[in-house]
mmCIF file as gemmi writes it, N, C-alpha and C atoms, coordinates in Angstrom:
data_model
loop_
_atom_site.group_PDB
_atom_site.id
_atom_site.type_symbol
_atom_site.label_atom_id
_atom_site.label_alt_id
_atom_site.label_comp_id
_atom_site.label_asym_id
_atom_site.label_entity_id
_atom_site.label_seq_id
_atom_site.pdbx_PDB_ins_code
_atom_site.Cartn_x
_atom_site.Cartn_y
_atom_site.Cartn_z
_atom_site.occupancy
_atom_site.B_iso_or_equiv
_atom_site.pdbx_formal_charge
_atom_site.auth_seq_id
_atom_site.auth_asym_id
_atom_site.pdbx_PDB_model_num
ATOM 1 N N . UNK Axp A 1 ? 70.47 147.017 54.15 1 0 ? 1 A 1
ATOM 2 C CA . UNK Axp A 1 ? 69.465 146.344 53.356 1 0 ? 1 A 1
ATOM 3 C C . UNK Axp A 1 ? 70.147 145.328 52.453 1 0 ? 1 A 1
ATOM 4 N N . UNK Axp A 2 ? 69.566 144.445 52.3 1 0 ? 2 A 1
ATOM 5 C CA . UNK Axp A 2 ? 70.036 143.19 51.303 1 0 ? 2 A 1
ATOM 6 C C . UNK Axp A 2 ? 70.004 143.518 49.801 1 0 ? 2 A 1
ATOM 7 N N . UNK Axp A 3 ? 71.059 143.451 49.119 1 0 ? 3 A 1
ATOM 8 C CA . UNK Axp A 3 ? 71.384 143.357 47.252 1 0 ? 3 A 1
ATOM 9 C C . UNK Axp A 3 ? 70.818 141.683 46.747 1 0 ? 3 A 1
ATOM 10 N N . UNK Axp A 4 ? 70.533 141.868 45.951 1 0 ? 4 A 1
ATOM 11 C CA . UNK Axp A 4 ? 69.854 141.152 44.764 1 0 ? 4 A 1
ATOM 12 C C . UNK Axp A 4 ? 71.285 141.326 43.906 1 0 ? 4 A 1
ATOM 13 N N . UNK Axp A 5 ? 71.721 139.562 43.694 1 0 ? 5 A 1
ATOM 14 C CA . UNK Axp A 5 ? 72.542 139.174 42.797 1 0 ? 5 A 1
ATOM 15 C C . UNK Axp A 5 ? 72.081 138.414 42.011 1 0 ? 5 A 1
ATOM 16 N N . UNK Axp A 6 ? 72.496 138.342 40.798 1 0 ? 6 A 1
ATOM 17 C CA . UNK Axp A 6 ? 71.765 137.149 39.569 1 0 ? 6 A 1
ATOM 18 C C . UNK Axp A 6 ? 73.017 136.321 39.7 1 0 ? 6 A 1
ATOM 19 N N . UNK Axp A 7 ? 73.125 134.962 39.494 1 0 ? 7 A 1
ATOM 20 C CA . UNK Axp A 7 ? 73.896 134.422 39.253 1 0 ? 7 A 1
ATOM 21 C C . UNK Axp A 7 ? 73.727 133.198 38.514 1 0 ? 7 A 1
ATOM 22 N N . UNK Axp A 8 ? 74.679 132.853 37.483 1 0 ? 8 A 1
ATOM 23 C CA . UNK Axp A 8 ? 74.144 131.934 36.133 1 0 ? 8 A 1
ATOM 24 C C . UNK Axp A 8 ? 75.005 130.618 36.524 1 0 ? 8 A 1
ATOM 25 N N . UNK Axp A 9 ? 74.535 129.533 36.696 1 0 ? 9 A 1
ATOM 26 C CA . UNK Axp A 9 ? 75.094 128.245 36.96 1 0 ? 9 A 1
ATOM 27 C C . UNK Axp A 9 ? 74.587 127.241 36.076 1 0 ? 9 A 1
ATOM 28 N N . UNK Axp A 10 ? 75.502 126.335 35.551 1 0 ? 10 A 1
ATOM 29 C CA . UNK Axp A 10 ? 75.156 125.242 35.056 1 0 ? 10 A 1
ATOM 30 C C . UNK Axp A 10 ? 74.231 124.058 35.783 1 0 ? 10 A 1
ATOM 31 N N . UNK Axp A 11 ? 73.534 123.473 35.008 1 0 ? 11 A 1
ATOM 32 C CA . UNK Axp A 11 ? 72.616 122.153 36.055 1 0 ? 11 A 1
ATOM 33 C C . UNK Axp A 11 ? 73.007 121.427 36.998 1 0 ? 11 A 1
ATOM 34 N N . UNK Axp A 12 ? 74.303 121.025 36.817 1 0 ? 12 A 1
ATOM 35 C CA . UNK Axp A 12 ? 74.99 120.039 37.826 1 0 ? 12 A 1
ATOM 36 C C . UNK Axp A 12 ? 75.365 120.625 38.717 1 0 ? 12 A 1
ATOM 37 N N . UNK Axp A 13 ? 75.636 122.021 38.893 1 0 ? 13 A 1
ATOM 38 C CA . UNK Axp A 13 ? 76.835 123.257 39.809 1 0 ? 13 A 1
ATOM 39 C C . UNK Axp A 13 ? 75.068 123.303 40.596 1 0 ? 13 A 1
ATOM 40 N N . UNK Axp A 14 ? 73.664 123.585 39.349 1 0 ? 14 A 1
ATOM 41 C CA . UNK Axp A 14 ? 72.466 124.195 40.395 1 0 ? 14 A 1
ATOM 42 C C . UNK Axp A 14 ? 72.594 122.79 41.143 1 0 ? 14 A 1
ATOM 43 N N . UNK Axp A 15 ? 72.349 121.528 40.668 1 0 ? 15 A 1
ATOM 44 C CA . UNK Axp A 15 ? 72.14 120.132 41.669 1 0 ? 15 A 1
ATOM 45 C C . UNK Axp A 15 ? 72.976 119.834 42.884 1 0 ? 15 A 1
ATOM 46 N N . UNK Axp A 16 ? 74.023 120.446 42.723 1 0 ? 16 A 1
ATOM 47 C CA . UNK Axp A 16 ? 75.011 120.259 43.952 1 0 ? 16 A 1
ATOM 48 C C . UNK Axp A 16 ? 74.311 121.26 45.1 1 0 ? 16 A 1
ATOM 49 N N . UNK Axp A 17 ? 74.201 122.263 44.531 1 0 ? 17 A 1
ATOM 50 C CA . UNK Axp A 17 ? 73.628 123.535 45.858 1 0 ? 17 A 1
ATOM 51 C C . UNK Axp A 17 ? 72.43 123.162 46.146 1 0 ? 17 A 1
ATOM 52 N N . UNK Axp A 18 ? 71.537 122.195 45.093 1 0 ? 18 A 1
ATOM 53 C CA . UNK Axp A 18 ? 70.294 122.15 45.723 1 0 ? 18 A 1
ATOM 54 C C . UNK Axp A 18 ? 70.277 121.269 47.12 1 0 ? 18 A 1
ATOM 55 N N . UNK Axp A 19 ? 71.335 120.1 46.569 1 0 ? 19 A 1
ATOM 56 C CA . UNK Axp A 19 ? 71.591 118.843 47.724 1 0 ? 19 A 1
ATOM 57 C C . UNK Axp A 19 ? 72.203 119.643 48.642 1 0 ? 19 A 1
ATOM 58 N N . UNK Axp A 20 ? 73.287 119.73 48.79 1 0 ? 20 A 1
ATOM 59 C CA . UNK Axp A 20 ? 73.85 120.857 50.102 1 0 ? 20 A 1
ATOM 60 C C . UNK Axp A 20 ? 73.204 121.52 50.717 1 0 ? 20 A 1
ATOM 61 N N . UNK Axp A 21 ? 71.866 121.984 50.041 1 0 ? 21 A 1
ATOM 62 C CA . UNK Axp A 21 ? 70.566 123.305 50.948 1 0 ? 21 A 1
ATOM 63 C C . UNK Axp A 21 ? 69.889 122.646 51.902 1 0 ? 21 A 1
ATOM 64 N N . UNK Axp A 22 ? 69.258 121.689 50.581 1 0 ? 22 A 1
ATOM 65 C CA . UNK Axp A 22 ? 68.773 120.487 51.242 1 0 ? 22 A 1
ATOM 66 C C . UNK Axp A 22 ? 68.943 119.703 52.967 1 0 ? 22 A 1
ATOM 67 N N . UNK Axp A 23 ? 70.339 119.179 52.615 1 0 ? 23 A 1
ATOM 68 C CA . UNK Axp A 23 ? 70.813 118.595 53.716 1 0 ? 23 A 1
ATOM 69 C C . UNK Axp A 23 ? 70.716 119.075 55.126 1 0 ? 23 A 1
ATOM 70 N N . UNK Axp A 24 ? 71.451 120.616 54.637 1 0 ? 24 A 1
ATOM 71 C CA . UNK Axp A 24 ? 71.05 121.794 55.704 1 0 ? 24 A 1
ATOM 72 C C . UNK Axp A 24 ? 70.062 122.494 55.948 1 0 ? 24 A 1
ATOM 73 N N . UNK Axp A 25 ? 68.955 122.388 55.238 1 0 ? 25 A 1
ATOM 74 C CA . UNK Axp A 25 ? 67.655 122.647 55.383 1 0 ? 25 A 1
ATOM 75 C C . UNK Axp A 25 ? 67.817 123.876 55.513 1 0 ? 25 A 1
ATOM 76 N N . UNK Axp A 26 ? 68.31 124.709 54.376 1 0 ? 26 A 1
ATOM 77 C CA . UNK Axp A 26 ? 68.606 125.582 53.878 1 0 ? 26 A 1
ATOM 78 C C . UNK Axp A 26 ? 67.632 126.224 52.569 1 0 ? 26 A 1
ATOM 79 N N . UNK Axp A 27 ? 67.597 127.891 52.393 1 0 ? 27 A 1
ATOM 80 C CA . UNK Axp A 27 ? 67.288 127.666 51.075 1 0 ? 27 A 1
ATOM 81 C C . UNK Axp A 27 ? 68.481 127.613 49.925 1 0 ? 27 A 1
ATOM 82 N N . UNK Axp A 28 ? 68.229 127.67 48.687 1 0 ? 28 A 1
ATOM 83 C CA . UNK Axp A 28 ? 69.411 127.623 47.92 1 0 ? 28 A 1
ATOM 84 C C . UNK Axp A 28 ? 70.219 128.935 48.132 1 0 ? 28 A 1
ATOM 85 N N . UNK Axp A 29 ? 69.315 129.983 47.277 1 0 ? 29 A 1
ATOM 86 C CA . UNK Axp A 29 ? 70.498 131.38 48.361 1 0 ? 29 A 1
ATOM 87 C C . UNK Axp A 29 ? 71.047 131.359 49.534 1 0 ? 29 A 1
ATOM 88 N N . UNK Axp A 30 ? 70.187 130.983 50.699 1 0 ? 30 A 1
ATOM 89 C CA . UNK Axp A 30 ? 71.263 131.034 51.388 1 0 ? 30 A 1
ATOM 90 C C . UNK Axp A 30 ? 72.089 130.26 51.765 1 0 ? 30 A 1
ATOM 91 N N . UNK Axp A 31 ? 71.983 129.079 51.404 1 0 ? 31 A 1
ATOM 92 C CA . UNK Axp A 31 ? 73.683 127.941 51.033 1 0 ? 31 A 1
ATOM 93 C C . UNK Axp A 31 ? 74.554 128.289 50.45 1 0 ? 31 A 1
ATOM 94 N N . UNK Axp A 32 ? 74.238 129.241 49.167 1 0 ? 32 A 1
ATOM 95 C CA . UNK Axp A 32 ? 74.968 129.559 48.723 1 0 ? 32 A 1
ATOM 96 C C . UNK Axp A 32 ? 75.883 130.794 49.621 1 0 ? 32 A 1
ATOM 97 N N . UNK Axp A 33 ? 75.091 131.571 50.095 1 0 ? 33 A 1
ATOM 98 C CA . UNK Axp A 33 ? 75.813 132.787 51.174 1 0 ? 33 A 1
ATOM 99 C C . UNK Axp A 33 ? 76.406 132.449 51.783 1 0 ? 33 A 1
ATOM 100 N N . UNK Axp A 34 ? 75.82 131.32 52.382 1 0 ? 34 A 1
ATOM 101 C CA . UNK Axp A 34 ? 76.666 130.575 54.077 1 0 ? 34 A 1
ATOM 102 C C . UNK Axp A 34 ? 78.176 129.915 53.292 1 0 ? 34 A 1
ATOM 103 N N . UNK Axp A 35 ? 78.146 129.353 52.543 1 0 ? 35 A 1
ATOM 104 C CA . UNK Axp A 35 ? 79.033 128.548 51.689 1 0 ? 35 A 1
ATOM 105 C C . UNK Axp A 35 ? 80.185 129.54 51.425 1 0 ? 35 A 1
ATOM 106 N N . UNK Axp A 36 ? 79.557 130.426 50.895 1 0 ? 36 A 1
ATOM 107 C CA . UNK Axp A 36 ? 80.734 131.624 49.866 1 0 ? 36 A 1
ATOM 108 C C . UNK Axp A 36 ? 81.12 132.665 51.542 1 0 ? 36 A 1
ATOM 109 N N . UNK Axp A 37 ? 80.586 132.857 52.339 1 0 ? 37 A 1
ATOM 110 C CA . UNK Axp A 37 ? 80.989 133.326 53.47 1 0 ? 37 A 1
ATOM 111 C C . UNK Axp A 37 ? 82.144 132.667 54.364 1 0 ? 37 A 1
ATOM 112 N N . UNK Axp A 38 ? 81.842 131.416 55.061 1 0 ? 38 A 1
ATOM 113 C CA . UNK Axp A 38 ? 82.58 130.119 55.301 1 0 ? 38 A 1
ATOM 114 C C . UNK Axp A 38 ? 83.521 130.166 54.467 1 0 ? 38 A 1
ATOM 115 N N . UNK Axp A 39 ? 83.398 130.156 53.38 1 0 ? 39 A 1
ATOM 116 C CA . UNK Axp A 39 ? 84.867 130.338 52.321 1 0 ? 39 A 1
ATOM 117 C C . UNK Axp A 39 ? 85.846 131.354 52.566 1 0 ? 39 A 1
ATOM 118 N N . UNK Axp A 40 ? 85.488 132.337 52.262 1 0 ? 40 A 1
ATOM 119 C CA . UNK Axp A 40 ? 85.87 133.486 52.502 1 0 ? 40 A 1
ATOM 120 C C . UNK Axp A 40 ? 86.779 134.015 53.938 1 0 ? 40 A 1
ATOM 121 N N . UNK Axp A 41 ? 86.054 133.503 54.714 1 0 ? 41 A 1
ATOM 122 C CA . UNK Axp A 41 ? 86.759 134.114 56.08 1 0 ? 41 A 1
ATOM 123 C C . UNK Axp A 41 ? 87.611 133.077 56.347 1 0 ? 41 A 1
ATOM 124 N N . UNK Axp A 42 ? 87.467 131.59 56.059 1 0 ? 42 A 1
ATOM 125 C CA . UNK Axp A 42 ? 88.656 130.368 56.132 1 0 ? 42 A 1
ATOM 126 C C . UNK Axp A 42 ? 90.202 130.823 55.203 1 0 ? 42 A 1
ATOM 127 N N . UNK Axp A 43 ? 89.641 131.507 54.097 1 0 ? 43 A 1
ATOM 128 C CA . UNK Axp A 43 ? 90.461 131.212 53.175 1 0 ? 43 A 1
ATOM 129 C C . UNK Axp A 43 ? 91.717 132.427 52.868 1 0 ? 43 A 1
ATOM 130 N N . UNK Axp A 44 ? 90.705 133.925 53.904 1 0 ? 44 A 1
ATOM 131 C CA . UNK Axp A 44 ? 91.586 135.076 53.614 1 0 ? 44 A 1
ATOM 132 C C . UNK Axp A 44 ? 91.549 135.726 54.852 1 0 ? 44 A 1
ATOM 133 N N . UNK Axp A 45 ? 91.432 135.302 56.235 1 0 ? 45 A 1
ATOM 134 C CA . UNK Axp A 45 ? 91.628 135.442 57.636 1 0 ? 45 A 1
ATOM 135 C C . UNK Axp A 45 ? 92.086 134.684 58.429 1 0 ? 45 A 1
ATOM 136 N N . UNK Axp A 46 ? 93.118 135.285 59.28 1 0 ? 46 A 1
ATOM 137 C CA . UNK Axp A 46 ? 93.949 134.134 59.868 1 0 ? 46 A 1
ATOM 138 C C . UNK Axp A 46 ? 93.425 134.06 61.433 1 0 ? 46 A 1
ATOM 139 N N . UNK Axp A 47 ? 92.965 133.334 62.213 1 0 ? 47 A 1
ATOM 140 C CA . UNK Axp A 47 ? 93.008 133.674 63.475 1 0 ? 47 A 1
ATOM 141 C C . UNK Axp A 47 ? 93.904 134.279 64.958 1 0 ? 47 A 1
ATOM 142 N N . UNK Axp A 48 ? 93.217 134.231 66.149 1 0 ? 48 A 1
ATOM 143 C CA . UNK Axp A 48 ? 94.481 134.699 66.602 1 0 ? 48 A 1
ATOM 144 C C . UNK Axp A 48 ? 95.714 134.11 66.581 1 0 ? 48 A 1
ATOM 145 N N . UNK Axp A 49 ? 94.997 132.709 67.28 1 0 ? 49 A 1
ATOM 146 C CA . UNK Axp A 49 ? 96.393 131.811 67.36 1 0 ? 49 A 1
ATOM 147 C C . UNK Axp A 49 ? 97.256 131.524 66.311 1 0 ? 49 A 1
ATOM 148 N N . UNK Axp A 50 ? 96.873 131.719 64.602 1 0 ? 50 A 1
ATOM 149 C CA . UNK Axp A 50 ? 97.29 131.688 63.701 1 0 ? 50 A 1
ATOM 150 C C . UNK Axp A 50 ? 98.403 133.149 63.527 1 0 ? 50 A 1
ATOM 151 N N . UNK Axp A 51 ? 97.701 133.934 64.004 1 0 ? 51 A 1
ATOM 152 C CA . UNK Axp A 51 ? 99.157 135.332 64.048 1 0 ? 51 A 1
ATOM 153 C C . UNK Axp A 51 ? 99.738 135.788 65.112 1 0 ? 51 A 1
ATOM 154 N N . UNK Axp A 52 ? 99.65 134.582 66.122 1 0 ? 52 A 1
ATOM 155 C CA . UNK Axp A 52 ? 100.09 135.12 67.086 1 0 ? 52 A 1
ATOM 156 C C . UNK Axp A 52 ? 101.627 134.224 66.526 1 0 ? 52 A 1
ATOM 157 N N . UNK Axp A 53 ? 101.363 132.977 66.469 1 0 ? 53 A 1
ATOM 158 C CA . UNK Axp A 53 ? 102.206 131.799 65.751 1 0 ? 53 A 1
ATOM 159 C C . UNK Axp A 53 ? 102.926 133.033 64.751 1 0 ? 53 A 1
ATOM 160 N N . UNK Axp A 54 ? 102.428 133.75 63.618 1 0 ? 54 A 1
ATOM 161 C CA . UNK Axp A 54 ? 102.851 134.31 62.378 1 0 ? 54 A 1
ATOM 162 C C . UNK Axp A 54 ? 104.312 135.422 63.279 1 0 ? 54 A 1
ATOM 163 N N . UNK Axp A 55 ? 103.547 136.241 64.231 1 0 ? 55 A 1
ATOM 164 C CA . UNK Axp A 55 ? 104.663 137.595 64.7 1 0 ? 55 A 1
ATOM 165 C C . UNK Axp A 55 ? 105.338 136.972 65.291 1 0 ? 55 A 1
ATOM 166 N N . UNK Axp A 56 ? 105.7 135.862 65.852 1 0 ? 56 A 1
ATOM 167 C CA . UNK Axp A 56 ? 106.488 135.212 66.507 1 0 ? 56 A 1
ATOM 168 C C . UNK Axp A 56 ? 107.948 134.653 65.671 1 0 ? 56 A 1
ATOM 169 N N . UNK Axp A 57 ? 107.625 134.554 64.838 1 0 ? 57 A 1
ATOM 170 C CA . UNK Axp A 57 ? 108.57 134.48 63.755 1 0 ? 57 A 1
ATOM 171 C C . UNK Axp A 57 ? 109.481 135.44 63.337 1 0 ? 57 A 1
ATOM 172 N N . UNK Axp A 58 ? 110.317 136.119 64.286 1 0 ? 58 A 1
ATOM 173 C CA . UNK Axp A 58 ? 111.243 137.074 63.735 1 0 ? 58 A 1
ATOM 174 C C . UNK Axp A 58 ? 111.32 136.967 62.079 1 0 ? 58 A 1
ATOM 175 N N . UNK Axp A 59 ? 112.204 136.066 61.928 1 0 ? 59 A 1
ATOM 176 C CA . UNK Axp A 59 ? 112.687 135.644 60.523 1 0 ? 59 A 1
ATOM 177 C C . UNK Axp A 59 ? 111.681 136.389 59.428 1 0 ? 59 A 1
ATOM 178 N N . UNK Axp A 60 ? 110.598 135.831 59.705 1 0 ? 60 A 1
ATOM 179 C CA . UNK Axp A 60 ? 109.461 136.087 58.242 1 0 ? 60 A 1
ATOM 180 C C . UNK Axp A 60 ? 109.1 137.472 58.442 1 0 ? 60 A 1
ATOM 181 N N . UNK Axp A 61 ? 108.806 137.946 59.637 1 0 ? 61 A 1
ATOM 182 C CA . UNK Axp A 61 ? 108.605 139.295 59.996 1 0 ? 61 A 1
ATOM 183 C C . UNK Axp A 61 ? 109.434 139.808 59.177 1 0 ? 61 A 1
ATOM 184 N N . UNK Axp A 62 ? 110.677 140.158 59.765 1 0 ? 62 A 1
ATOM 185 C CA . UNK Axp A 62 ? 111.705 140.636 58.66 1 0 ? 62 A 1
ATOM 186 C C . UNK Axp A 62 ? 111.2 140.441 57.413 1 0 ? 62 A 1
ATOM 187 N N . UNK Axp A 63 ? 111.666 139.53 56.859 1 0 ? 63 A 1
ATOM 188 C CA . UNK Axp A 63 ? 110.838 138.937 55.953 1 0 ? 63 A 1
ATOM 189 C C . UNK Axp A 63 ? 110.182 140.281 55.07 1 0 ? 63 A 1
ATOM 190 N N . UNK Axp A 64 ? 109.13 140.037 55.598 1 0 ? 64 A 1
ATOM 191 C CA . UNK Axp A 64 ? 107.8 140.992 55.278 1 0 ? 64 A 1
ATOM 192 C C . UNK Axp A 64 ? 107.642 141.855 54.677 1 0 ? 64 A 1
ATOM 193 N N . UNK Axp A 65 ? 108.677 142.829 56.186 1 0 ? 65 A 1
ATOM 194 C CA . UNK Axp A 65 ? 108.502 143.968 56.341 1 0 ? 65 A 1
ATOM 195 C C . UNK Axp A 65 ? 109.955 144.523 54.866 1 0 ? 65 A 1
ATOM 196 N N . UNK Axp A 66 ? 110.741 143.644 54.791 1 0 ? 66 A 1
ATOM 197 C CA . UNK Axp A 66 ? 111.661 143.85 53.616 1 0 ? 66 A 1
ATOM 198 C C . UNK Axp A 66 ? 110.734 143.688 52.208 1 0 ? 66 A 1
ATOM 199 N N . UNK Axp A 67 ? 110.185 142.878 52.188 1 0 ? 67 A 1
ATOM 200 C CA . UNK Axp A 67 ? 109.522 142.625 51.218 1 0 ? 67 A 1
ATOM 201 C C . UNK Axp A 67 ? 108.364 144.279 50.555 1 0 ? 67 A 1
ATOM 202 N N . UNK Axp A 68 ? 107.788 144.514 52.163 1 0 ? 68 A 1
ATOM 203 C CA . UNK Axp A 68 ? 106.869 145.38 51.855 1 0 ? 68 A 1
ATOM 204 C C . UNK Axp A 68 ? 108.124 146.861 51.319 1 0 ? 68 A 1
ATOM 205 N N . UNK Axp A 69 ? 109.123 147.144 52.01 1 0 ? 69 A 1
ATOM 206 C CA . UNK Axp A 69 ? 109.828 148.169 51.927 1 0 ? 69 A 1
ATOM 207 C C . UNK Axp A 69 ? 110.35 148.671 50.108 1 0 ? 69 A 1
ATOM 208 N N . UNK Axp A 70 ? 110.742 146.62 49.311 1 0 ? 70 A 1
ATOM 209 C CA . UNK Axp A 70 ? 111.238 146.779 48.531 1 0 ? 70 A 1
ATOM 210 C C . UNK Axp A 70 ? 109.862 147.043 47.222 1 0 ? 70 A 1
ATOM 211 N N . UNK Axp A 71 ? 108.525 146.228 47.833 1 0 ? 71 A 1
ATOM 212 C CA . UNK Axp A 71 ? 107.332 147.089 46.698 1 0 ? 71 A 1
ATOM 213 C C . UNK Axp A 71 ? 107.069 148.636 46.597 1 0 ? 71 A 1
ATOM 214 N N . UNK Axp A 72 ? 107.439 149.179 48.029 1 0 ? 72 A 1
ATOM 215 C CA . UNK Axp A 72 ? 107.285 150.972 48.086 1 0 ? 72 A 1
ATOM 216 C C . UNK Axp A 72 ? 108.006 151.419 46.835 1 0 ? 72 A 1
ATOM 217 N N . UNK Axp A 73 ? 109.362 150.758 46.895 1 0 ? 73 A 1
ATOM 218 C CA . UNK Axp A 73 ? 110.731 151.184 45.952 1 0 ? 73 A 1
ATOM 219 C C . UNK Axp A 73 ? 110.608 150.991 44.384 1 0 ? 73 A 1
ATOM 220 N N . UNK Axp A 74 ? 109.484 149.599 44.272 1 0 ? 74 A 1
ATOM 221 C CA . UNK Axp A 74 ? 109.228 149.451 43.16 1 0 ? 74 A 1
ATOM 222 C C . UNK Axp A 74 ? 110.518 148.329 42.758 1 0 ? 74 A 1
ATOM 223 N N . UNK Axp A 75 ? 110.987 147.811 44.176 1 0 ? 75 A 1
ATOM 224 C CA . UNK Axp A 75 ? 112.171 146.895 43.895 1 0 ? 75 A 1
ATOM 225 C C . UNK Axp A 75 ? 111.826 145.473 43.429 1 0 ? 75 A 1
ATOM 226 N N . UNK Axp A 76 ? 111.097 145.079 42.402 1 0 ? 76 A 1
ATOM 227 C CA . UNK Axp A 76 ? 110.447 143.397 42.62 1 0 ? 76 A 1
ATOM 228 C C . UNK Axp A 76 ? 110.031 143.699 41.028 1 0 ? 76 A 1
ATOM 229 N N . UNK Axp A 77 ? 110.112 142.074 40.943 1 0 ? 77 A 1
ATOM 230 C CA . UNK Axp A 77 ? 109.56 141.377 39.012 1 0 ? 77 A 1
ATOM 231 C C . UNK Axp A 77 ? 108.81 140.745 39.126 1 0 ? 77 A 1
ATOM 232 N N . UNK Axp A 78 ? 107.886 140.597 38.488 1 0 ? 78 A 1
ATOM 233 C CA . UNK Axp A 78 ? 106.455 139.735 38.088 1 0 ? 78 A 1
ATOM 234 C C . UNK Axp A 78 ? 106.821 138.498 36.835 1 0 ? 78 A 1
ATOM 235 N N . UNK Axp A 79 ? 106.641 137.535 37.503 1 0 ? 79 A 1
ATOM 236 C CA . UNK Axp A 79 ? 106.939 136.228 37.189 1 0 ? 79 A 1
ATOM 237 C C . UNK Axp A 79 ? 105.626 135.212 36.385 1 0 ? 79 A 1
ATOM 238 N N . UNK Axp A 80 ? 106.127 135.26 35.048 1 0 ? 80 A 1
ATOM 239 C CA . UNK Axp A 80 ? 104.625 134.673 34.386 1 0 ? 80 A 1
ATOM 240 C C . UNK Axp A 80 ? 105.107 133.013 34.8 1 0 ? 80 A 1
């Protein structure tokens, strides 16, 4: 079932989503969904060909997998 979000935007942020809905003959919610979705899966999913490219990379693999070994250990500094 679908959630009910409130969300508070300034006039110019509502005028941009209205034109964008618009264009797409959209309503405003769901421009906004399609928008923040589209975002989302571009921005924090890689495709195949994108990890197939990634495991192919000995080097970074290593990499990684050192990286991940030395957070278990608690081996790493946080950098302001």
């Amino acid at each position: 079932m679908g959630k009910t979000i409130t969300l508070r935007i300034d006039d110019d942020t509502y005028d941009i989503f209205k034109t964008a809905a618009q264009a797409q003959r959209r309503t405003i919610s769901n421009f906004i969904e399609y928008a923040t979705l589209s975002h989302v899966t571009e921005e924090a999913f890689v495709d195949d060909h994108e990890m197939a490219a990634i495991l192919k990379d000995k080097e970074l693999v290593s990499s990684l997998r050192k990286a991940k070994e030395d957070i278990k250990k608690r081996k790493y500094r946080i950098v302001k």
